[in-house]
VEXDREN-86444 format. One line per 3 residues: number of its first residue (from 1); for each residue z, y, x of C-alpha. Coordinates in steps of 0.05 Angstrom, whole numbers. Last residue first. Layout:
# VEXDREN-86444
NUM> Z,Y,X | ...
***
This chain:
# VEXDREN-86444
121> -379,227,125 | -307,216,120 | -291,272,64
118> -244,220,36 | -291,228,-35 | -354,212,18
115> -318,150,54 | -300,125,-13 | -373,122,-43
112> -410,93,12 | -353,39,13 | -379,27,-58
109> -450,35,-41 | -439,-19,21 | -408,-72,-16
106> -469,-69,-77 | -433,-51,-141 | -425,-95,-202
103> -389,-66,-243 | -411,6,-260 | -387,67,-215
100> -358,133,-226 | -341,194,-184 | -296,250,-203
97> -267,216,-266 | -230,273,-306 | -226,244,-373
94> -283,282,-395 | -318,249,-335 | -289,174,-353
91> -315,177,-425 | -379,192,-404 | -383,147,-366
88> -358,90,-409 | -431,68,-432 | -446,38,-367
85> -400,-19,-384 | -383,-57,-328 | -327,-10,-302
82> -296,26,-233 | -278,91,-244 | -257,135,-170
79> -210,184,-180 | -200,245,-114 | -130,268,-127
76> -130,342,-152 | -75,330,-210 | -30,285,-162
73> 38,323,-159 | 17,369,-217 | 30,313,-273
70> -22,308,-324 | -91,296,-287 | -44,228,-269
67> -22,215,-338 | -95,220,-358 | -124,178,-311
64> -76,118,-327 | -91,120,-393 | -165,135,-383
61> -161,61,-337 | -125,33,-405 | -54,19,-404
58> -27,-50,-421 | -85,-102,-387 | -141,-59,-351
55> -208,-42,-373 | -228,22,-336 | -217,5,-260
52> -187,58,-225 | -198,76,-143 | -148,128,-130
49> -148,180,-71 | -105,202,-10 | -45,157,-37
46> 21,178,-55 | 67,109,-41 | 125,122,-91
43> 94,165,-144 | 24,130,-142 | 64,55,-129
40> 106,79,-201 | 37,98,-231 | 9,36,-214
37> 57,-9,-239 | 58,18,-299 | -10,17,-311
34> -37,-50,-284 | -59,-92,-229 | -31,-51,-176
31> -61,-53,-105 | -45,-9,-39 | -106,-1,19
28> -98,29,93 | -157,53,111 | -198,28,170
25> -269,16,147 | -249,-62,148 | -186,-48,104
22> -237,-13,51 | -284,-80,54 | -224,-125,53
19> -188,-87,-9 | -260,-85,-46 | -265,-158,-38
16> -188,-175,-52 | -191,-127,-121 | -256,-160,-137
13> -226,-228,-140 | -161,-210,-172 | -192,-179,-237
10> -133,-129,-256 | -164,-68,-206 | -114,2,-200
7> -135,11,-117 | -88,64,-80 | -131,87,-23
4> -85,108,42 | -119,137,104 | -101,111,170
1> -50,148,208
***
């Protein structure tokens, strides 16, 4: 079964270009556009790691991060931050970020990225 990558991404054109690249490396990709949404597909769909954009409409990306370092059923899933301010690392690590990545990313860095957090070379 292919693995399952639960992208949190508002902007709808970079959402479809990161779920085509991801689908194209085989996994099996879910989309929310914003908080609540999100957490409810997290809770009803577990994925095998979170991609997270920072600004998002409602809840804020550390929002979202926070409630899911909060509950023990997804504590240790892999985060990936996705944001076009540089400055927001920071932010992001103490938040619990495990990898982090400024907007915008070159197609092959980002699916770089995901393959190394899936522990898929």
């Amino acid at each position: 079964m292919a693995q399952h990558v639960l992208l949190i991404e508002d902007e709808p054109n970079i959402a479809e270009a990161i779920r085509f690249l991801l689908t194209r490396d085989g996994l099996r990709v879910s989309h929310a556009a914003e908080g609540a949404a999100a957490l409810a597909l997290l809770h009803r769909d577990p994925p095998d790691m979170v991609i997270l954009d920072h600004m998002l409409p409602g809840m804020s990306g550390l929002e979202i991060l926070s409630a899911i370092r909060a509950d023990p059923a997804s504590r240790d899933l892999p985060v990936m931050m996705l944001t076009a301010r540089g400055r927001d690392r920071e932010m992001a690590e103490r938040a619990g970020a495990d990898r982090f990545m400024t907007k915008p990313f070159a197609n092959a860095e980002i699916v770089a990225e995901v393959r190394s957090m899936l522990g898929r070379g």
